[in-house]
C-alpha positions as CSV (number, residue, x, y, z in Angstrom):
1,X,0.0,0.0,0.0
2,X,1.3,3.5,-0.9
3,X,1.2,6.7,1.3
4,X,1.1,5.6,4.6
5,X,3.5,8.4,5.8
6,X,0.0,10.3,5.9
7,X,-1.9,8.3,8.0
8,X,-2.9,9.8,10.9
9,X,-1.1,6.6,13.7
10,X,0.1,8.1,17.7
11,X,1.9,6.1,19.9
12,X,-0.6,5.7,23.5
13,X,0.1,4.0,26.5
14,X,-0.5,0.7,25.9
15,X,-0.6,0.5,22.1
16,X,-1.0,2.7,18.9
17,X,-4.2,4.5,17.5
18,X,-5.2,4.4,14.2
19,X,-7.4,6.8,12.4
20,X,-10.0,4.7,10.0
21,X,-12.9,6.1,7.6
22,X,-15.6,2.9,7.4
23,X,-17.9,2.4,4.8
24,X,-20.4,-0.6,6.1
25,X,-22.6,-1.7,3.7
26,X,-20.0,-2.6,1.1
27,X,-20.0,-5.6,-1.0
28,X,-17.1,-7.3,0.9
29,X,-14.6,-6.7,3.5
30,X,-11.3,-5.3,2.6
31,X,-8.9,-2.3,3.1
32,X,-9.4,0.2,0.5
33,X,-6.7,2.1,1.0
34,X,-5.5,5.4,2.6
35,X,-8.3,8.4,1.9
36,X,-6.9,11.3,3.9
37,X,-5.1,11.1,6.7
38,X,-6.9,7.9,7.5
39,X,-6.9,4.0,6.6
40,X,-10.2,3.2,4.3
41,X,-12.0,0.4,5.3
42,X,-15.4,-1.4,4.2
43,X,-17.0,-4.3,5.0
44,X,-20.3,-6.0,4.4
45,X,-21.7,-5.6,7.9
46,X,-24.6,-3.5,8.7
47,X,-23.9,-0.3,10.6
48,X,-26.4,-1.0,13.1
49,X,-25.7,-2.3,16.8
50,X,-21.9,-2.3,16.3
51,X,-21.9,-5.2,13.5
52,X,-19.4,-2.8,11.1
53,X,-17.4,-2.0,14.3
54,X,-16.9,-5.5,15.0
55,X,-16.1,-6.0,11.5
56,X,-13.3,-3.4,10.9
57,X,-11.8,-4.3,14.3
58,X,-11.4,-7.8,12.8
59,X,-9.9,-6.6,9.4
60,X,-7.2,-4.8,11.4
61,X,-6.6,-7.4,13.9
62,X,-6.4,-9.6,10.8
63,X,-4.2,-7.5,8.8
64,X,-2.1,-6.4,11.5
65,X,-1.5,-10.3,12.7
66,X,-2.5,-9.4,16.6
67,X,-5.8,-11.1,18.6
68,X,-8.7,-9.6,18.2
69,X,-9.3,-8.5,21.6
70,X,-5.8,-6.5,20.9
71,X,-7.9,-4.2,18.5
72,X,-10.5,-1.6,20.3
73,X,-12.7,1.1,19.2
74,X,-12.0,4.2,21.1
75,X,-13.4,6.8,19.2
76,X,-16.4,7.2,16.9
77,X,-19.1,4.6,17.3
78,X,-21.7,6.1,15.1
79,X,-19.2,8.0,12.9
80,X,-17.8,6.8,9.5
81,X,-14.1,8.6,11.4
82,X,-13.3,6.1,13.8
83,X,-10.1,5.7,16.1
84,X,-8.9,2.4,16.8
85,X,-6.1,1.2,19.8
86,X,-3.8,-1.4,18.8
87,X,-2.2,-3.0,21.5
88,X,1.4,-4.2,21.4
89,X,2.5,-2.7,18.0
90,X,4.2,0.5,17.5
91,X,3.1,3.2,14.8
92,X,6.1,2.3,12.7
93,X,5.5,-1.5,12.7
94,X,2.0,-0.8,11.9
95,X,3.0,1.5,9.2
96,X,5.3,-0.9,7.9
97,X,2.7,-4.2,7.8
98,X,0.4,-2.0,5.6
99,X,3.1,-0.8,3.7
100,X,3.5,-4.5,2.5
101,X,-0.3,-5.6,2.3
């Protein structure tokens, strides 16, 4: 994946958050790409009772080679802008996984 210089990834205690722009609803799950200063994501799920949260979480945690439970919405949970922690990778490694997916 190109440009992730500009995604907008802080190091927090206890793990890294990532700025993501969902788009539920989609007609499979997948990383778009980077829109912004953030990673786009869509998925299939509905965007009702946290089902496209869940999704996205699982995408990362996928992508990023971590447990799920190591991927956590902190920001967002009705908005397409969402912030999620990653525990136990640094910005850079995650910067560098996407740079090779």
């Amino acid at each position: 994946m190109q440009h992730v210089e500009k995604l907008n990834i802080r190091h927090v205690k206890g793990g890294t958050i990532l700025s993501v722009k969902v788009v539920p609803g989609a007609s499979r799950d997948r990383i778009v790409g980077i829109l912004g200063d953030c990673l786009k994501i869509t998925t299939a799920a509905a965007p009702e009772r946290g089902k496209a949260n869940a999704a996205v979480a699982g995408i990362l945690a996928e992508t990023l080679g971590v447990d799920r439970r190591d991927v956590q919405l902190v920001a967002g949970q009705t908005s397409p802008r969402k912030e999620f922690k990653v525990a136990g990778l640094s910005p850079d490694r995650i910067r560098e996984i996407l740079a090779a997916t």
